[in-house]
C-alpha positions in Angstrom: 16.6 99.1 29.3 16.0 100.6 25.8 13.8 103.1 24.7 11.8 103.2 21.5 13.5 107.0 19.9 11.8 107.3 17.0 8.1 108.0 18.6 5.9 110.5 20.4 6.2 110.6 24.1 3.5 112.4 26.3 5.3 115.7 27.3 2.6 117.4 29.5 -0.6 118.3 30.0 -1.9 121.6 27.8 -2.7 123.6 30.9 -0.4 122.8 32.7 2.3 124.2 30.2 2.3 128.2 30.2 4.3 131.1 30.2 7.2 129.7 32.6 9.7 127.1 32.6 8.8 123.3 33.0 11.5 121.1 33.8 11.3 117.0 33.1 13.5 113.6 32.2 12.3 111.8 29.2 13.9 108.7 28.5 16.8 109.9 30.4 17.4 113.1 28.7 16.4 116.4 31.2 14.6 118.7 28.7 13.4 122.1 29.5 9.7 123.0 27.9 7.9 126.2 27.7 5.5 128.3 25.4 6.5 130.8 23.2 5.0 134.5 22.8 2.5 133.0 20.4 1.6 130.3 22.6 3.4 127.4 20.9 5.4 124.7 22.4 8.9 124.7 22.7 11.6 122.3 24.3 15.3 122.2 24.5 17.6 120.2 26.3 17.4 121.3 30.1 21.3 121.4 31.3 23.7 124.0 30.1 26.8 123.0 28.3 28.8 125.2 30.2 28.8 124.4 34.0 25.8 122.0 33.4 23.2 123.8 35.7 19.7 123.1 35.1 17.9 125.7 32.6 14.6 125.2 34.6 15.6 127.1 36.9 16.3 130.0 34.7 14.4 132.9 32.8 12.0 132.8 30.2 13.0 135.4 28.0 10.9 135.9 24.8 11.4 132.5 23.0 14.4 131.7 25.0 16.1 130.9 27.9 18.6 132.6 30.2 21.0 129.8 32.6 20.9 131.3 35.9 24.1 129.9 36.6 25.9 132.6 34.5 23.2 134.0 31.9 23.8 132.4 28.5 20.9 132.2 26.8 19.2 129.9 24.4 16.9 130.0 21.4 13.9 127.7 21.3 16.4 126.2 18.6 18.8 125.2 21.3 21.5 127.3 19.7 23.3 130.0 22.1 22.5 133.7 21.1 23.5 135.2 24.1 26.7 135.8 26.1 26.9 138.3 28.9 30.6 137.6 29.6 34.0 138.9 27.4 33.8 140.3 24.4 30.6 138.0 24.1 31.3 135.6 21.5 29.5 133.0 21.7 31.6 129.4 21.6 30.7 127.0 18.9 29.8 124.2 21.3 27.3 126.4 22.9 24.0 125.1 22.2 21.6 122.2 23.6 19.5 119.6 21.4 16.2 121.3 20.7 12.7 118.7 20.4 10.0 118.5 18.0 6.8 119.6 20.2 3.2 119.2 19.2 -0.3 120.2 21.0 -3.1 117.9 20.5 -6.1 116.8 22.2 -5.0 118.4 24.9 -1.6 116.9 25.3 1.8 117.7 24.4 3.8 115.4 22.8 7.3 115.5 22.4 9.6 113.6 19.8 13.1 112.2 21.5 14.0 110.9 18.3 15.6 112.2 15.3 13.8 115.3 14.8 13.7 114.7 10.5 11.4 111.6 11.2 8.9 113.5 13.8 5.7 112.8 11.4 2.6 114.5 13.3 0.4 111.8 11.8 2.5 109.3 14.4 0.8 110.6 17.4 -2.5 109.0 18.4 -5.8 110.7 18.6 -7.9 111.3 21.5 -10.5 113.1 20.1 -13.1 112.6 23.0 -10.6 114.5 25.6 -12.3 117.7 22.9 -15.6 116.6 23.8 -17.0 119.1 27.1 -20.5 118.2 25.8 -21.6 114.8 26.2 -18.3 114.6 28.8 -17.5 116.0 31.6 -13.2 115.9 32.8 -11.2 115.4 35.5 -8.3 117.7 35.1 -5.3 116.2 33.3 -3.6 114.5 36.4 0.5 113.4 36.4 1.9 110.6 39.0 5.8 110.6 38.9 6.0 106.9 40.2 9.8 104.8 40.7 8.7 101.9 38.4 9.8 100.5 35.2 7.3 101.8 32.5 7.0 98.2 31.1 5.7 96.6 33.9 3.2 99.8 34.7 2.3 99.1 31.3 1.8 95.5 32.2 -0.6 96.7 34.8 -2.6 98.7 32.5 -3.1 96.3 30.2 -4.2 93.1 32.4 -7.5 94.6 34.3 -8.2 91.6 35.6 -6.0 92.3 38.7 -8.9 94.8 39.6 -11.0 91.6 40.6 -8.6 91.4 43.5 -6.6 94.4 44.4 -9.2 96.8 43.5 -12.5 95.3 44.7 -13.3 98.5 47.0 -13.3 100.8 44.1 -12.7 99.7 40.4 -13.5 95.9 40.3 -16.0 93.4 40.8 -16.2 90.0 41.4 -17.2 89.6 38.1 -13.7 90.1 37.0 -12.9 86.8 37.5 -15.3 85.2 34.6 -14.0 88.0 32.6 -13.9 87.4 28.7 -10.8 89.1 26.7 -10.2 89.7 23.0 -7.1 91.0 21.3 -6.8 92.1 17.9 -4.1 93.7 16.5 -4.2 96.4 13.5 -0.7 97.2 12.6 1.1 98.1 15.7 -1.9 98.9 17.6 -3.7 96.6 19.6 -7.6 96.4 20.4 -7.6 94.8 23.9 -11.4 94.5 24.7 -12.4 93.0 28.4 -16.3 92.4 29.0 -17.0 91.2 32.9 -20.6 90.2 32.4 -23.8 90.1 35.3 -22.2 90.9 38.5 -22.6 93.5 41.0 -21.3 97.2 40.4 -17.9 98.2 40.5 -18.0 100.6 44.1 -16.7 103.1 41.6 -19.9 103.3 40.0 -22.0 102.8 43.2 -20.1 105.4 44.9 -20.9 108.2 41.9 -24.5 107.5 41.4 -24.6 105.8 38.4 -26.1 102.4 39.6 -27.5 101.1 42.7 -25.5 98.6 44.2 -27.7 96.0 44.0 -28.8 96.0 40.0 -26.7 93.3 38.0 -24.5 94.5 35.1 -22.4 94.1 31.8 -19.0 95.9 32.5 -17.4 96.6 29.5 -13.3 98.1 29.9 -12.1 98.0 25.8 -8.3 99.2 25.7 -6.9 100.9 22.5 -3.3 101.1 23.0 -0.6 102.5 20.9 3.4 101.8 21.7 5.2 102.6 23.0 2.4 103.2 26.3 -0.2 105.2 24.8 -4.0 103.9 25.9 -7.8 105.1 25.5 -10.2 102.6 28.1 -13.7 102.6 26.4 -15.1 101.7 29.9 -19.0 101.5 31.3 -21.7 99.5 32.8 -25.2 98.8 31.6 -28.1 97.0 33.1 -27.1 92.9 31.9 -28.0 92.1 28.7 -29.2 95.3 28.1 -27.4 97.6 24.7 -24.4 99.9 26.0 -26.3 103.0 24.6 -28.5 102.4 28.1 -25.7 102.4 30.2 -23.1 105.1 31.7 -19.3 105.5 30.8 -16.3 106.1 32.7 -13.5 106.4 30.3 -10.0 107.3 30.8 -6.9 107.9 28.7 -3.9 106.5 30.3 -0.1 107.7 28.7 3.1 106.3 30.2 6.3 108.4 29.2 9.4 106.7 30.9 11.6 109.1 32.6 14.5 106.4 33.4 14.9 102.8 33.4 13.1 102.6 36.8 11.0 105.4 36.9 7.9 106.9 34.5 5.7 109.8 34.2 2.1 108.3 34.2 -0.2 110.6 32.8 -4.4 110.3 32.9 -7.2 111.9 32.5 -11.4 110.5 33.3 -13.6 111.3 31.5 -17.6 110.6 32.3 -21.2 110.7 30.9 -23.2 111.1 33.5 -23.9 114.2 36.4 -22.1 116.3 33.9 -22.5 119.5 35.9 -21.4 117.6 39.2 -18.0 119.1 39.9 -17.5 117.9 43.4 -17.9 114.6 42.0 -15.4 114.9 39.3 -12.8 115.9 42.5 -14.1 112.8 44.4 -13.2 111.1 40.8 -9.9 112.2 40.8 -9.0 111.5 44.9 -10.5 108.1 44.0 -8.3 107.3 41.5 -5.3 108.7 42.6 -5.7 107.1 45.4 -6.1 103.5 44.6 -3.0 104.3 41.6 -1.1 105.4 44.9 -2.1 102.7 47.5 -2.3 99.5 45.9 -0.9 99.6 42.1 2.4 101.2 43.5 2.9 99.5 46.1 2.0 96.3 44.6 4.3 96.9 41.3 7.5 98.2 43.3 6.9 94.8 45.1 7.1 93.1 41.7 10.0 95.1 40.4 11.8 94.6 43.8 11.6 90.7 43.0 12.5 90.9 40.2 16.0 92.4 41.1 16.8 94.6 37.6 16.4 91.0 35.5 13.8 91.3 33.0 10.3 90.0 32.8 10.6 87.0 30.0 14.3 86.4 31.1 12.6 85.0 34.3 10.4 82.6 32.3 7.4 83.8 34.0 4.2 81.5 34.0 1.7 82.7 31.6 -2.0 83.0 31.8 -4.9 83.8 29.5 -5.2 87.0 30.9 -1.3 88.4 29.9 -2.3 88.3 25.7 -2.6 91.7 25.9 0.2 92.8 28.0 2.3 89.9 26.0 1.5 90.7 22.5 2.5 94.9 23.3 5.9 93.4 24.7 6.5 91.9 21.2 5.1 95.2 19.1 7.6 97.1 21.3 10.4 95.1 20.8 9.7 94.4 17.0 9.7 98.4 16.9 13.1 98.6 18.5 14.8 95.8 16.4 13.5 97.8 13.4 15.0 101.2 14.7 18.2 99.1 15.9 18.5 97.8 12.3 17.7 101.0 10.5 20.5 102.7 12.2 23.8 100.3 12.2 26.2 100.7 10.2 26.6 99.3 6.8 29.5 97.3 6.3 32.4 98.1 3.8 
């Protein structure tokens, strides 16, 4: 599988990166990330060049980081700048790639490309993840699950699987009259889902935000960026009534592949109603978690498994109205790729 380089890649949560060594695989590379003294973000590569032990494991030390195999220690520029052994010189060679880091919206993004192209203005904006007054969070929540990123993306992007393997929670039977429409705006794609006058999703039953016998308009409208970067503008409201009447459950949903079969899915709810509720915001989260855990994963390993390391359009699969979405982010992605591919072979003598 190829990666898209030359992009931002959801890193970590903010809080969840502090004054102490985090170690993760991005796009198959082990990086090591941490904060500084001043409290900005730092990554370098997370194996040492000399015996190839993993940094994480190490010291924080200032703005760098001591092996604890045998105590070289690197800058937050990757280079070497300390050798405890010899006459301590410090060999050439010694150093490990070092990653363009930004903090925004409460995420960190990382760049896994060359670090001359990292453009801040590439990375998407959540801006409502800011918002703890007409919102109320779940904390940021991370699910290391052994899937292909494409076809979790896949998932994400086709909701109308919710009608059947997520009726006791986040569908409806409304799902299956569902009306989807995809624009496109550059690379970015505008996936909006309406599943009109049915009963309430048990998700929104089960947190008091309808009764479960009032008919309603359930709106889910995607914004995703590639490579797997998605804001779900999601709510009910009484049918036909205006969405400024009803209640939202939004979400933003970032998949960073860690290898070829495995990805870091990142997400985060976010709600506007019983703000001050927080036992409700940890019954959110269980809820969630659990349904991503019980019947996504299963259900996608199951796919994957069939699929026996061939690729999705290689096995000519039959097509629907529901996989636009899903289809059209397939092409973006690989247009992307086939640009980079192009931008960096050789010229010919």
């Amino acid at each position: 599988m190829k990666f898209l380089r030359q992009a931002w890649y959801a890193a970590a949560w903010a809080e969840d990166l502090q004054a102490s060594l985090v170690g993760r695989t991005i796009l198959g590379e082990r990086v090591v990330l941490f904060r500084k003294p001043n409290g900005t973000p730092a990554a370098i590569g997370g194996v040492c060049p000399h015996r190839f032990a993993p940094l994480e494991r190490g010291r924080l030390e200032g703005d760098a980081v001591s092996c604890p195999y045998h105590g070289l220690t690197f800058s937050c520029t990757g280079q070497c700048v300390r050798n405890p052994h010899g006459d301590g010189r410090i060999p050439k060679n010694a150093r490990v790639p070092s990653y363009p880091l930004l903090e925004k919206d409460t995420v960190v993004w990382i760049w896994m490309g060359d670090p001359a192209k990292a453009d801040p203005a590439k990375v998407p904006d959540f801006p409502l993840l800011n918002d703890t007054v007409n919102y109320t969070r779940t904390a940021g929540q991370l699910l290391n699950m052994s899937l292909r990123w494409d076809l979790m993306l896949d998932n994400l992007l086709d909701l109308s699987h919710a009608g059947f393997l997520h009726l006791a929670n986040l569908g409806s039977e409304a799902f299956s009259r569902g009306k989807m429409d995809v624009e496109r705006h550059g690379t970015r794609l505008q996936v909006n889902n309406l599943y009109p006058n049915g009963l309430p999703a048990p998700v929104f039953v089960g947190t008091g935000a309808c009764r479960p016998d009032v008919y309603v308009d359930y709106w889910v409208n995607v914004r995703w960026d590639p490579p797997g970067f998605m804001y779900f503008d999601a709510g009910i409201t009484p049918t036909g009534h205006d969405r400024s009447e009803g209640v939202q459950l939004n979400s933003v949903q970032l998949l960073t592949p860690e290898s070829a079969t495995s990805t870091h899915y990142f997400w985060r709810l976010f709600r506007s109603y019983r703000l001050s509720d927080s036992g409700l915001t940890a019954g959110i989260e269980q809820m969630v978690s659990q349904a991503f855990r019980t019947e996504d994963e299963p259900m996608v390993a199951a796919v994957q498994n069939n699929m026996a390391g061939r690729e999705l359009m290689d096995l000519q699969p039959v097509m629907l109205s529901l996989d636009g979405g899903a289809v059209r982010a397939r092409r973006i992605i690989e247009e992307l790729i086939r640009q980079e591919d192009e931008h960096m072979a050789p010229v010919a003598a």
